[in-house]
DSSP file (Angstrom, degrees, kcal/mol; ACC not computed):
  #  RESIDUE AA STRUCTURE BP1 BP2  ACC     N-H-->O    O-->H-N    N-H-->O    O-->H-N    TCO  KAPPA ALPHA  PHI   PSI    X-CA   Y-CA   Z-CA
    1    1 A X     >        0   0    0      0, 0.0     4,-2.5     0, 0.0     5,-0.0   0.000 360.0 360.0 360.0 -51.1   12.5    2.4    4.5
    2    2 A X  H  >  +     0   0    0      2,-0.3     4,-1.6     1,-0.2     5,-0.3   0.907 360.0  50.9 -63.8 -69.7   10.3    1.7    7.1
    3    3 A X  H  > S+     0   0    0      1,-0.3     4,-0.8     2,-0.2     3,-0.2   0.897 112.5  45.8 -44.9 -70.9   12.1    3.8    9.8
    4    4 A X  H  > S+     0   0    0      2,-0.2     4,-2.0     1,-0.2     5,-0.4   0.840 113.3  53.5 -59.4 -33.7   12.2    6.8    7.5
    5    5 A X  H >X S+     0   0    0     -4,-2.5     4,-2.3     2,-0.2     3,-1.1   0.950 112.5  47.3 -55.7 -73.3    7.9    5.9    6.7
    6    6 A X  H 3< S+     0   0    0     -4,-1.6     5,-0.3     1,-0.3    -2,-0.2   0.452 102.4  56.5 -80.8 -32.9    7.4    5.9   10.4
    7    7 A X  H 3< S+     0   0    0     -4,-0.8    -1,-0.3    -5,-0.3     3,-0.3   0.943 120.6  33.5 -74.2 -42.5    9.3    9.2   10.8
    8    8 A X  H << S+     0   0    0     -4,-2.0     2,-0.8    -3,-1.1    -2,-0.3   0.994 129.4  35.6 -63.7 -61.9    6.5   10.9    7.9
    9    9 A X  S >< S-     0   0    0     -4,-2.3     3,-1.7    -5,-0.4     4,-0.3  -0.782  92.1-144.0-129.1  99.0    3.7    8.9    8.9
   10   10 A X  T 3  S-     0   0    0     -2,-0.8    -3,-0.1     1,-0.3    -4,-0.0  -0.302  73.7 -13.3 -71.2 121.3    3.7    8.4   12.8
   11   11 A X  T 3> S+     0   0    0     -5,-0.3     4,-2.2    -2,-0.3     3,-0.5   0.877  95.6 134.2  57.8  25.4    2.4    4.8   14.0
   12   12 A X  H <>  +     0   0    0     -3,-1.7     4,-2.2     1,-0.2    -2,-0.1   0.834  58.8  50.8 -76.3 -14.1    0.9    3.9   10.8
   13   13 A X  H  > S+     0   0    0     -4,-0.3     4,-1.6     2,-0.2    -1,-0.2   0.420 112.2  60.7-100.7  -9.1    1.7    0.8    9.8
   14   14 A X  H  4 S+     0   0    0     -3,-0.5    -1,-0.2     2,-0.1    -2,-0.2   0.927 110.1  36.0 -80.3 -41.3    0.4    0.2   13.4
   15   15 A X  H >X S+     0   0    0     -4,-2.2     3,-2.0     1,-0.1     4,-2.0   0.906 115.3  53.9 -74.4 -40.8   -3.0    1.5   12.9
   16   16 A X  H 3X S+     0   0    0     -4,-2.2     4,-3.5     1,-0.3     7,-0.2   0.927 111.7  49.6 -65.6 -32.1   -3.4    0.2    9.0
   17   17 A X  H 3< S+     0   0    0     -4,-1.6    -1,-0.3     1,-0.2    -2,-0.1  -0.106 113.8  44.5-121.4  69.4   -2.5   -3.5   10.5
   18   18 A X  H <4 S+     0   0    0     -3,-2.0     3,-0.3     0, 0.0    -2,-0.2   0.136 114.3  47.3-115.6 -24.2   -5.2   -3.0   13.2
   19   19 A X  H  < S+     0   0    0     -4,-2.0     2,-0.5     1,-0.3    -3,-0.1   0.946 132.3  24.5 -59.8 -61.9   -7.8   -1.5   10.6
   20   20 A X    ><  +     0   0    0     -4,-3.5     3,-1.0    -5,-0.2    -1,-0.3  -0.897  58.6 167.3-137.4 108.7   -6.7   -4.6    8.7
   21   21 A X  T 3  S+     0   0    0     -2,-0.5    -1,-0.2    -3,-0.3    -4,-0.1   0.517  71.5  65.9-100.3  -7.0   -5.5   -7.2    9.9
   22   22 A X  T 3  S+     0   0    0     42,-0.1     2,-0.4     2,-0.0    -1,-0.2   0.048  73.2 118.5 -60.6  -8.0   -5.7   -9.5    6.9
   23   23 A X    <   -     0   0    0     -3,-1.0     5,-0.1    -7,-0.2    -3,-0.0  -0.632  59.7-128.9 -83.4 117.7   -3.1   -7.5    4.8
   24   24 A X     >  -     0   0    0     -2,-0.4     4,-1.3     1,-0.2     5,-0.5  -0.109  26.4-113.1 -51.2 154.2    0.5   -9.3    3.6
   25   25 A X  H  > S+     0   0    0      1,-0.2     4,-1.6     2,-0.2     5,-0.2   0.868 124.2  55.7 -61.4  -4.9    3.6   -7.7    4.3
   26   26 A X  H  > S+     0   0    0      2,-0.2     4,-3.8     1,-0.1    -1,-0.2   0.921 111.1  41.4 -67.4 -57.6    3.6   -7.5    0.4
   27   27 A X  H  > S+     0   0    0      1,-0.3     4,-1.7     2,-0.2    -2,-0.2   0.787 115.7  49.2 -73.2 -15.3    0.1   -5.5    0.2
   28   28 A X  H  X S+     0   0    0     -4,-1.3     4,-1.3     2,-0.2    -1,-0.3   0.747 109.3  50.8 -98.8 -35.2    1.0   -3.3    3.2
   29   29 A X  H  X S+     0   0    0     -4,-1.6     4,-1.4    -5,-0.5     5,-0.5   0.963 118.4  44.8 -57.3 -39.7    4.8   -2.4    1.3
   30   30 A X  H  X S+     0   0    0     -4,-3.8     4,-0.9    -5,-0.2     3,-0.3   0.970 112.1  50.6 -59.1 -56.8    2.2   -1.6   -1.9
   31   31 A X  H >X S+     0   0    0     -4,-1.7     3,-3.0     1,-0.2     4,-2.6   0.914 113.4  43.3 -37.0 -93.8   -0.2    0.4    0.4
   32   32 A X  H 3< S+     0   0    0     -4,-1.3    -1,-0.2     1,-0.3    -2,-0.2   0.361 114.9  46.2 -55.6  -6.0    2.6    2.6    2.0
   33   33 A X  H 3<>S+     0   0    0     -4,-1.4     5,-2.7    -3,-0.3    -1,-0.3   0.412 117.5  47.5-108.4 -14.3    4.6    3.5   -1.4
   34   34 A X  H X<5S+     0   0    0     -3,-3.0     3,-1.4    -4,-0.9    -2,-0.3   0.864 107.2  50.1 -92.2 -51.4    1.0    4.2   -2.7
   35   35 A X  T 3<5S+     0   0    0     -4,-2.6    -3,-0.2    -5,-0.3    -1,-0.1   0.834 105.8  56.8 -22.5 -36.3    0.4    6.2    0.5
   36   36 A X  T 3 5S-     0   0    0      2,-0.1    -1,-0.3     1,-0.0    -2,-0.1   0.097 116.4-122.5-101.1  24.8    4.4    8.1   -0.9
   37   37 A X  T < 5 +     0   0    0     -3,-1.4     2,-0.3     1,-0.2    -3,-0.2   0.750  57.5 162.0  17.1  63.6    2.0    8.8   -4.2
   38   38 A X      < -     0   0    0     -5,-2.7    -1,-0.2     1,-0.1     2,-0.1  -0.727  39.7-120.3-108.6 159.9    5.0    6.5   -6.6
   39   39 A X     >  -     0   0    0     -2,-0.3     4,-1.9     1,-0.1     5,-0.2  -0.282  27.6 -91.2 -86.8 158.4    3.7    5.5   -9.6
   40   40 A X  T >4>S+     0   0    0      1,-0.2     3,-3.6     2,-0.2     5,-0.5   0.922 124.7  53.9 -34.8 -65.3    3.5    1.6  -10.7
   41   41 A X  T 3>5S+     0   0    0      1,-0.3     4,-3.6     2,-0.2     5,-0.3   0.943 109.4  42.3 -23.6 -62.7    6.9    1.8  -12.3
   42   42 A X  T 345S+     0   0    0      2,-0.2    -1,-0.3     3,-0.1    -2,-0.2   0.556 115.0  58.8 -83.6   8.4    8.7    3.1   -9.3
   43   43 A X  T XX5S+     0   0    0     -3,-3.6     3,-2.9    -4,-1.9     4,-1.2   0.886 111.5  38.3 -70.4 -97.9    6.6    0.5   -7.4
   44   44 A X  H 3>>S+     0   0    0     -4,-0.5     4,-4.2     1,-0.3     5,-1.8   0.561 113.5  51.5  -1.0 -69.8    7.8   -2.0   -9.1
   45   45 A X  H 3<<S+     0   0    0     -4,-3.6    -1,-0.3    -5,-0.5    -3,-0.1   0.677 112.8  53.7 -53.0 -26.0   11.5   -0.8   -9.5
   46   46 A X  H <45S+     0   0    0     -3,-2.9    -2,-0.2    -5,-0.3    -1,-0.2   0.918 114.0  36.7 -84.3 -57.1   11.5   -0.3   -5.7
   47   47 A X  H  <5S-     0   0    0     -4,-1.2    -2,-0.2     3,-0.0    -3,-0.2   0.812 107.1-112.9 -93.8 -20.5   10.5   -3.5   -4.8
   48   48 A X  T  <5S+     0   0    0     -4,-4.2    -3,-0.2    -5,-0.3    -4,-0.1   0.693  77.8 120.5 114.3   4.3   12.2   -5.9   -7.5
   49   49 A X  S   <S-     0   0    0     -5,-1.8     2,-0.3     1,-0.1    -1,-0.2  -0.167  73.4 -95.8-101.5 171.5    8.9   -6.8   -9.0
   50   50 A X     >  -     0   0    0     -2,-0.1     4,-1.5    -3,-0.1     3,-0.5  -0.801  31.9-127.7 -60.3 117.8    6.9   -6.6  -12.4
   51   51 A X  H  > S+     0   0    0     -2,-0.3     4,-0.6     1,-0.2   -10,-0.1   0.377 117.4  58.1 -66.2  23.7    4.5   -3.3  -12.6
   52   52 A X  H  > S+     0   0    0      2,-0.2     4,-1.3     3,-0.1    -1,-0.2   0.742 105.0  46.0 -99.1 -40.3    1.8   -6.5  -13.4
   53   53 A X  H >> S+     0   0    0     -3,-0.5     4,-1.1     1,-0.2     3,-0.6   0.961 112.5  50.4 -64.7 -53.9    2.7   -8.0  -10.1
   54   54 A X  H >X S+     0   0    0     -4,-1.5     4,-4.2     1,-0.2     3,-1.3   0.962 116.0  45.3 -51.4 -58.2    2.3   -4.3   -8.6
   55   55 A X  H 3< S+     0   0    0     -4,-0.6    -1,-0.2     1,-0.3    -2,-0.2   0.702 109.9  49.5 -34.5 -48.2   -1.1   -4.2  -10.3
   56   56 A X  H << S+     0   0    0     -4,-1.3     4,-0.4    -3,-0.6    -1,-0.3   0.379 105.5  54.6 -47.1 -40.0   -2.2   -7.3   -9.4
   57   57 A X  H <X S+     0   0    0     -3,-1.3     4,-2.0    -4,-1.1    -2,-0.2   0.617 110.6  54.9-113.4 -52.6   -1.4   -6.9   -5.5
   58   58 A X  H  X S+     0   0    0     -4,-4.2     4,-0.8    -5,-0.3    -2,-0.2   0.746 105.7  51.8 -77.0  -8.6   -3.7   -3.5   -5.9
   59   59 A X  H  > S+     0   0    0     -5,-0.3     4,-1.7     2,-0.2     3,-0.3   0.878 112.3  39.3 -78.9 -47.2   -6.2   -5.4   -7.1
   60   60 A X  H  > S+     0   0    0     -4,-0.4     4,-2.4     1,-0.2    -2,-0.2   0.709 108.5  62.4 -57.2 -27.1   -6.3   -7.9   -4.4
   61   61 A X  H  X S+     0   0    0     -4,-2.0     4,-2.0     2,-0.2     5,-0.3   0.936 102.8  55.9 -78.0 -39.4   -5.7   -5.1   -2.0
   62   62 A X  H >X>S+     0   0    0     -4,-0.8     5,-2.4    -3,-0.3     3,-1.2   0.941 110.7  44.0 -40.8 -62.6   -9.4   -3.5   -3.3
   63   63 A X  H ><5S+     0   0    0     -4,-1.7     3,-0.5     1,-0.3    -1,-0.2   0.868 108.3  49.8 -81.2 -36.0  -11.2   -6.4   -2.6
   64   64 A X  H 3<5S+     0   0    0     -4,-2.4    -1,-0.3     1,-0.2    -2,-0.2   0.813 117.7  41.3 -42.0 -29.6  -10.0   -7.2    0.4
   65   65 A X  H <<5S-     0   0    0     -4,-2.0    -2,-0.2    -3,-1.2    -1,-0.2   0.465 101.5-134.2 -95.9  -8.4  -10.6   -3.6    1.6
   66   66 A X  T <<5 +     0   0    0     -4,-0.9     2,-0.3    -3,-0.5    -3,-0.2   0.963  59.1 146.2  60.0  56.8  -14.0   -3.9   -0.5
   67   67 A X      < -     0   0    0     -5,-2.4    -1,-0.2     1,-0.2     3,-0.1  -0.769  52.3 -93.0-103.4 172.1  -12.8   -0.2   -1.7
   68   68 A X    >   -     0   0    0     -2,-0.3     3,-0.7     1,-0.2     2,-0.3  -0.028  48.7 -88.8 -23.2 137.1  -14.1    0.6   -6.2
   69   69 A X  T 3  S+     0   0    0      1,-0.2    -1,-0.2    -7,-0.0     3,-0.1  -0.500 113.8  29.0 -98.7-166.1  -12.2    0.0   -8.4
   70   70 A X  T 3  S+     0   0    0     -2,-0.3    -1,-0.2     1,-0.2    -2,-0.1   0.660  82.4 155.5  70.0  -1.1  -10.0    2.1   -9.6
   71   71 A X    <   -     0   0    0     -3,-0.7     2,-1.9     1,-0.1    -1,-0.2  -0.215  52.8-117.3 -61.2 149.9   -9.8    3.7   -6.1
   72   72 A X    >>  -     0   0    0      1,-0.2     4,-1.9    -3,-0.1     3,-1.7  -0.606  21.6-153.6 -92.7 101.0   -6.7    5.4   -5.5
   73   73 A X  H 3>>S+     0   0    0     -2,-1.9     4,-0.9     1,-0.2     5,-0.7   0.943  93.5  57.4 -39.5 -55.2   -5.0    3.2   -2.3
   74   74 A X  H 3>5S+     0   0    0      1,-0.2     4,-1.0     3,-0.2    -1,-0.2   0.807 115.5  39.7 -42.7 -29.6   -2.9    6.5   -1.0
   75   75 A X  H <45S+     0   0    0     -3,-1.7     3,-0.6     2,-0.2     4,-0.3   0.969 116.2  45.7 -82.5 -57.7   -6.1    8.0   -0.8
   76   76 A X  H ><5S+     0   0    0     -4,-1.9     3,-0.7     1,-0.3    -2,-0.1   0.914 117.9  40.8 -18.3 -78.8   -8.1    5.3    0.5
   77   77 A X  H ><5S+     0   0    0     -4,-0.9     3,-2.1     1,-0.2    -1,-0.3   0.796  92.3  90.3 -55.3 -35.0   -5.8    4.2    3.3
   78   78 A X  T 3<<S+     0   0    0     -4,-1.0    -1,-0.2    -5,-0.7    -2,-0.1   0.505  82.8  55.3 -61.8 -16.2   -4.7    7.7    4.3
   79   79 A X  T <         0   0    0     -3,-0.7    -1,-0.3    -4,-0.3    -2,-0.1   0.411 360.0 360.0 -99.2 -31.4   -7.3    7.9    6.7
   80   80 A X    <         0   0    0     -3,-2.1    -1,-0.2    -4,-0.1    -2,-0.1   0.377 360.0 360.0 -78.1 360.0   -6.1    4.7    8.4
């Protein structure tokens, strides 16, 4: 996954954990499949997870990033 992320979106994962350097590999998988605009479900399904867990992880991801809520991460991070 990562290799094919990297082919789309060149050095990102380098620049989002230089932005943010506080992010888990968890909140940075969440980031970059929110980034690929999949919905909780196929979050969820992707990673082996709960969509509460997914939810949960984007909430944490907010405040850490001090973004609204309700912000949309792909859009938020895209920038990164």
């Amino acid at each position: 996954f990562r290799q094919l992320f990297e082919r789309v979106y060149p050095n990102y994962l380098l620049r989002l954990r230089a932005t943010y350097p506080t992010l888990t590999p968890a909140e940075t998988r969440i980031i970059c499949l929110s980034r690929l605009s999949l919905s909780t479900k196929e979050m969820a399904d992707m990673l082996g997870v709960s969509a509460d867990t997914v939810v949960k992880t984007r909430y944490r991801i907010r405040r850490k990033a001090d973004l609204p809520e309700g912000a949309d991460l792909g859009e938020a991070f895209g920038n990164v």
